[in-house]
C-alpha positions as CSV (number, residue, x, y, z in Angstrom):
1,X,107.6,-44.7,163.9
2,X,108.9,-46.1,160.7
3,X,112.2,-46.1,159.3
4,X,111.7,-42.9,156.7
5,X,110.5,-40.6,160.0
6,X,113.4,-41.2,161.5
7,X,115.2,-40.4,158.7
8,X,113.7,-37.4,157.8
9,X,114.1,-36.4,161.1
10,X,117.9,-37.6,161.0
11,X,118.0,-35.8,157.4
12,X,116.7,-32.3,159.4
13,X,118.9,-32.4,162.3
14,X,122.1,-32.5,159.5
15,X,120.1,-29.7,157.8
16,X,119.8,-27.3,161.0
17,X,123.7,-28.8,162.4
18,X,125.0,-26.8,159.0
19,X,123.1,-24.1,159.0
20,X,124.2,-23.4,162.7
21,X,127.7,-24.2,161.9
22,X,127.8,-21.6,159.2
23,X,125.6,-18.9,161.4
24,X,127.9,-16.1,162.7
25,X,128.8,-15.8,166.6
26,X,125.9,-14.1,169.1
27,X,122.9,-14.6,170.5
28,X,120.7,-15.9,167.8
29,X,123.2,-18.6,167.2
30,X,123.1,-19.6,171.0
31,X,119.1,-19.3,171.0
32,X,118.9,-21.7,167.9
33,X,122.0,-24.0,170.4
34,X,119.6,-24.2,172.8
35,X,116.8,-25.6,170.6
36,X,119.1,-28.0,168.7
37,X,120.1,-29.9,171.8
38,X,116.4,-29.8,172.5
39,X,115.7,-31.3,169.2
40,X,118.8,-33.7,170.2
41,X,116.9,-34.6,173.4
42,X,113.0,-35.5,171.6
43,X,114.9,-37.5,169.1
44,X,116.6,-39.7,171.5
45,X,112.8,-40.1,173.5
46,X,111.4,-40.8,170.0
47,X,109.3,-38.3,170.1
48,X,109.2,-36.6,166.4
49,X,106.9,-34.1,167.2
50,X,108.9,-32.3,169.7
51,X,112.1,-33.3,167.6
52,X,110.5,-31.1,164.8
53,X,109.3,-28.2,166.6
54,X,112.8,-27.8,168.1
55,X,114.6,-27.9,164.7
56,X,111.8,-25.5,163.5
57,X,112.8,-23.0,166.1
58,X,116.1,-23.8,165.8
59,X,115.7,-22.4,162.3
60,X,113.7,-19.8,163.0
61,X,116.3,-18.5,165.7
62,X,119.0,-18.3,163.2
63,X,116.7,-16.0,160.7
């Protein structure tokens, strides 16, 4: 992993943390929760993959 993944996946969580912070109360907010801390989880095991597909449905959860 270099130094610009990690930031771009450090630049994506930030992106999803204010679009959730702005996201009304209810369930989609507490679906795309779920998958943050998911995304929370794969970043701390290193693994960008995962890290990405969480904040992706993170995202798509808050649609």
């Amino acid at each position: 992993m270099t130094d610009k993944t990690m930031k771009s996946a450090d630049d994506q969580m930030k992106t999803v943390k204010a679009a959730w912070d702005k996201a009304p109360a209810g369930p989609k907010k507490d679906a795309a929760l779920k998958h943050y801390h998911a995304a929370e989880k794969a970043q701390t095991a290193k693994n960008d993959a995962e890290c990405t597909k969480e904040l992706h449905a993170a995202t798509l959860a808050l649609a």
